[in-house]
C-alpha positions as a Markdown table, in Angstrom:
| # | Residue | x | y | z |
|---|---|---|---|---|
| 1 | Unk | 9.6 | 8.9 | 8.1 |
| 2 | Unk | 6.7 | 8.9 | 10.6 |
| 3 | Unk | 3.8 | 6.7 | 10.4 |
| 4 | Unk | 1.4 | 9.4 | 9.5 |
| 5 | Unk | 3.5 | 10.3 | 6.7 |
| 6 | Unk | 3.2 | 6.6 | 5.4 |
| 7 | Unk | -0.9 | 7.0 | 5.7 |
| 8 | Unk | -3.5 | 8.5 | 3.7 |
| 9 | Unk | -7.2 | 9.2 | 3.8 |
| 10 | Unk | -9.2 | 7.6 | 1.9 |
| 11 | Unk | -11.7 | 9.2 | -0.3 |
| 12 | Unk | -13.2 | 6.3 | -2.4 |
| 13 | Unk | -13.0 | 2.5 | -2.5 |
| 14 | Unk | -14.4 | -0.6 | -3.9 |
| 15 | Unk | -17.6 | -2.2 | -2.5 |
| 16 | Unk | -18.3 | -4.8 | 0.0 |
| 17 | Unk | -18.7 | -7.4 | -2.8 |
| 18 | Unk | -15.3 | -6.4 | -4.9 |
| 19 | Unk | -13.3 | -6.4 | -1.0 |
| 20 | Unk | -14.7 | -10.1 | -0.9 |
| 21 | Unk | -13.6 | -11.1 | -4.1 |
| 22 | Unk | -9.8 | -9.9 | -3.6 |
| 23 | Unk | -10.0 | -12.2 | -0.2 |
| 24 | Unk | -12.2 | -14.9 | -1.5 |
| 25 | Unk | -11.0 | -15.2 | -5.4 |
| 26 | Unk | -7.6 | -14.1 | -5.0 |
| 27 | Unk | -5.3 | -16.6 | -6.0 |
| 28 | Unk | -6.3 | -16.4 | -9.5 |
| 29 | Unk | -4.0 | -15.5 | -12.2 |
| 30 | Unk | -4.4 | -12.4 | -13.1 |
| 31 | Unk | -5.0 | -11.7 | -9.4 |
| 32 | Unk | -8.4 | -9.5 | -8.4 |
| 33 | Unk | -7.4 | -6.7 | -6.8 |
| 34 | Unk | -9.2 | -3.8 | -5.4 |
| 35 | Unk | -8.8 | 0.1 | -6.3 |
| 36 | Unk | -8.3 | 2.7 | -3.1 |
| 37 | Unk | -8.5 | 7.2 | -3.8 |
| 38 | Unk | -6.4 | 8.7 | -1.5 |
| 39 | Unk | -6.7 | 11.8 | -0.5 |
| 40 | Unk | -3.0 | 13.9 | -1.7 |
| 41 | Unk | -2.8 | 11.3 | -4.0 |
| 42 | Unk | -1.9 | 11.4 | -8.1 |
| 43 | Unk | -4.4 | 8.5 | -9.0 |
| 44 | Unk | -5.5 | 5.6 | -7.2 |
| 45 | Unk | -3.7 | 2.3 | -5.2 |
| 46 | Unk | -4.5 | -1.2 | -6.6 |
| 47 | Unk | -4.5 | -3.3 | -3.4 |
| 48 | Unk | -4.7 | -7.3 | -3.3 |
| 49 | Unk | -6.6 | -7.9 | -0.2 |
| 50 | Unk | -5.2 | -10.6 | 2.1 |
| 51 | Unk | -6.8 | -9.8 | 5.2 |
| 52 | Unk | -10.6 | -8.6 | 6.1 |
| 53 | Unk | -12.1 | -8.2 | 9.4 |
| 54 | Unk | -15.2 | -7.1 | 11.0 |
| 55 | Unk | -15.0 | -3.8 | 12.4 |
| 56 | Unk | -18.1 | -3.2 | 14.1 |
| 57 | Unk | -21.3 | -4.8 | 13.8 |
| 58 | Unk | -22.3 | -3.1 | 11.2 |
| 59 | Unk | -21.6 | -5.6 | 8.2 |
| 60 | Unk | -19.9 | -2.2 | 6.5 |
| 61 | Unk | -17.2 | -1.3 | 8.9 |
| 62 | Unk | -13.8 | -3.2 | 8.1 |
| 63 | Unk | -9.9 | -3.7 | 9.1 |
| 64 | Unk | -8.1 | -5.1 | 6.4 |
| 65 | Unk | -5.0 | -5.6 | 5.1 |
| 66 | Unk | -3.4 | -6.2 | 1.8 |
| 67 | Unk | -0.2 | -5.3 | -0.9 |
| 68 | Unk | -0.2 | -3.1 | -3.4 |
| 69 | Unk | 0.2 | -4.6 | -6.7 |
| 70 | Unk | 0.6 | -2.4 | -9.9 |
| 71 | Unk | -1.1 | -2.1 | -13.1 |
| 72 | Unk | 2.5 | -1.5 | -15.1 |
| 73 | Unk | 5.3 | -4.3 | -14.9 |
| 74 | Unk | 7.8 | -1.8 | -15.3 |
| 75 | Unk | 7.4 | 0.1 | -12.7 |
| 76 | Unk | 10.5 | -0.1 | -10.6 |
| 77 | Unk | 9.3 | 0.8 | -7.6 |
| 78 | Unk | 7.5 | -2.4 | -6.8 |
| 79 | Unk | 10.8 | -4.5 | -6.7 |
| 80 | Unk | 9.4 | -5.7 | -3.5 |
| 81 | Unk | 6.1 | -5.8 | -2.1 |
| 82 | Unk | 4.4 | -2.5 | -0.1 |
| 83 | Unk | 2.1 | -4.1 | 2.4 |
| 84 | Unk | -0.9 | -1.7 | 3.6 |
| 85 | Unk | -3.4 | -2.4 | 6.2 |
| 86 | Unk | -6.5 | 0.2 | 7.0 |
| 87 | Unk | -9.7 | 1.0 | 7.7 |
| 88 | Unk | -12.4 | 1.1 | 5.6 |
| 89 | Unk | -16.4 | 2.1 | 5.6 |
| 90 | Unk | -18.1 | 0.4 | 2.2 |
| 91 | Unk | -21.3 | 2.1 | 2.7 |
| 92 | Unk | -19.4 | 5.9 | 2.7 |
| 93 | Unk | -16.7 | 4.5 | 1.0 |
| 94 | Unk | -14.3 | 6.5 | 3.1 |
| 95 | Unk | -11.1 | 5.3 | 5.1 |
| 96 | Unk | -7.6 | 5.4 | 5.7 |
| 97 | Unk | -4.6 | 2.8 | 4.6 |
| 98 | Unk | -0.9 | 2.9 | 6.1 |
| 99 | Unk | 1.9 | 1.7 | 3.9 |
| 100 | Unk | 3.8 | -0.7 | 6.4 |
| 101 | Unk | 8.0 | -0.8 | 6.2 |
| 102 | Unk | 9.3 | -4.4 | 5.9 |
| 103 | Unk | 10.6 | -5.6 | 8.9 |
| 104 | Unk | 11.9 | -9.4 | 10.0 |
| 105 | Unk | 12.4 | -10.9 | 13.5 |
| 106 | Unk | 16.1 | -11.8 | 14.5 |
| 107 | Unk | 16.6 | -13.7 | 17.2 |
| 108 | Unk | 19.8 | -12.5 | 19.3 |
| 109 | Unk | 20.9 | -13.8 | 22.5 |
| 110 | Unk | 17.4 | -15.3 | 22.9 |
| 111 | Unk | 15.5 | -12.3 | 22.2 |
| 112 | Unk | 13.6 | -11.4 | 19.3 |
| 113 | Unk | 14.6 | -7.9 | 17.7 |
| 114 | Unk | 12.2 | -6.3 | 15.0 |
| 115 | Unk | 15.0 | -5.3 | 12.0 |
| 116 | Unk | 13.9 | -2.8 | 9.2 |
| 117 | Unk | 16.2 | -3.1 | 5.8 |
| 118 | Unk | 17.7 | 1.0 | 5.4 |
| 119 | Unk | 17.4 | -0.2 | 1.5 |
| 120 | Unk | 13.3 | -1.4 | 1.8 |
| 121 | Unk | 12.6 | 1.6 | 4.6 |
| 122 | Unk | 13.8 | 4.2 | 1.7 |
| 123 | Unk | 12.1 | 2.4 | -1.0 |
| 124 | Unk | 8.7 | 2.7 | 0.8 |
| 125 | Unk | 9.7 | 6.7 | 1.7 |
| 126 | Unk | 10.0 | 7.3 | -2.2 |
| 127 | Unk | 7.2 | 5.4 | -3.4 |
| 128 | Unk | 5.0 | 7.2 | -1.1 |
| 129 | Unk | 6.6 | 10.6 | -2.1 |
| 130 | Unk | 6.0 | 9.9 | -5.7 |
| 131 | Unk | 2.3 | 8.6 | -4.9 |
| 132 | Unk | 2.1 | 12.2 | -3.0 |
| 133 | Unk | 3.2 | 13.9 | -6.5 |
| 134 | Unk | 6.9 | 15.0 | -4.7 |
| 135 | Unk | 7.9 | 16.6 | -7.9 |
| 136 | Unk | 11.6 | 16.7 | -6.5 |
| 137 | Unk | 11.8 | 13.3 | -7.0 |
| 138 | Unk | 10.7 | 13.2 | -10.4 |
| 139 | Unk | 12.8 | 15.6 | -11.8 |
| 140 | Unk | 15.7 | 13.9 | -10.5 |
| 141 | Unk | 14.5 | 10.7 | -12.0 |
| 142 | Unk | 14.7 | 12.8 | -15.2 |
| 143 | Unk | 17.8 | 13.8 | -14.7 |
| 144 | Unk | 19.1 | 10.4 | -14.1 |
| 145 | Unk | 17.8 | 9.4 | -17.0 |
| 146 | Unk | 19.2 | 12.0 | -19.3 |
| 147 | Unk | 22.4 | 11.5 | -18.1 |
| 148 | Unk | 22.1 | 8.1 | -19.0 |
| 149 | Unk | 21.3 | 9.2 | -22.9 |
């Protein structure tokens, strides 16, 4: 999957004040977390920020980066975590965020190679075609689970 495929607009965000609190107040249990609308999207992204920086100098112009956490522990798809980084404008509350792969260095023959997981690089695929509302994948999610009955 292409990196555009792994991105999304975004059509509504949190304010400057909520960003700061992910990245200030963050280690807190329950964890503050920010909400993204993306555009194509069924609902909205809940994104712990780790990462802000100043775009431009316009104190509402930001880079930032962050993982998604989600709002229902049972939701298999967040076995590991999605990291995002974007763009984002609080005064027009409008943006885009790119779901990243997982990758790790390996060091071989005294190089460093960049290695993507096939097993994390298809769990970020599917997660993202769910979040698109790829209906294919959910009825065969319901079809799994059928058999299983």
């Amino acid at each position: 999957m292409t990196q555009d495929k792994l991105s999304f607009n975004v059509t509504g965000g949190p304010g400057k004040f909520d960003l700061m609190l992910s990245l200030f107040d963050g280690n807190k249990d329950p964890r503050r977390t920010v909400k993204f609308q993306l555009e194509g999207a069924r609902g909205p992204v809940t994104v712990a920020i780790t990462m802000v920086q100043q775009e431009d100098g316009s104190g509402e112009s930001w880079n930032f980066q962050g993982w998604v956490s989600s709002d229902d522990p049972t939701d298999s798809m967040f076995a590991f975590n999605l990291h995002v980084n974007g763009y984002f404008e609080t005064r027009g509350r409008k943006g885009y965020l790119t779901f990243e792969v997982p990758f790790y260095y390996d060091m071989r023959a005294g190089e460093r190679h960049k290695v993507v997981l096939p097993a994390d690089q298809l769990a970020t695929e599917q997660y993202v075609e769910r979040l698109r509302g790829n209906l294919g994948h959910d009825l065969m999610d319901l079809i799994k689970d059928a058999r299983k009955m």
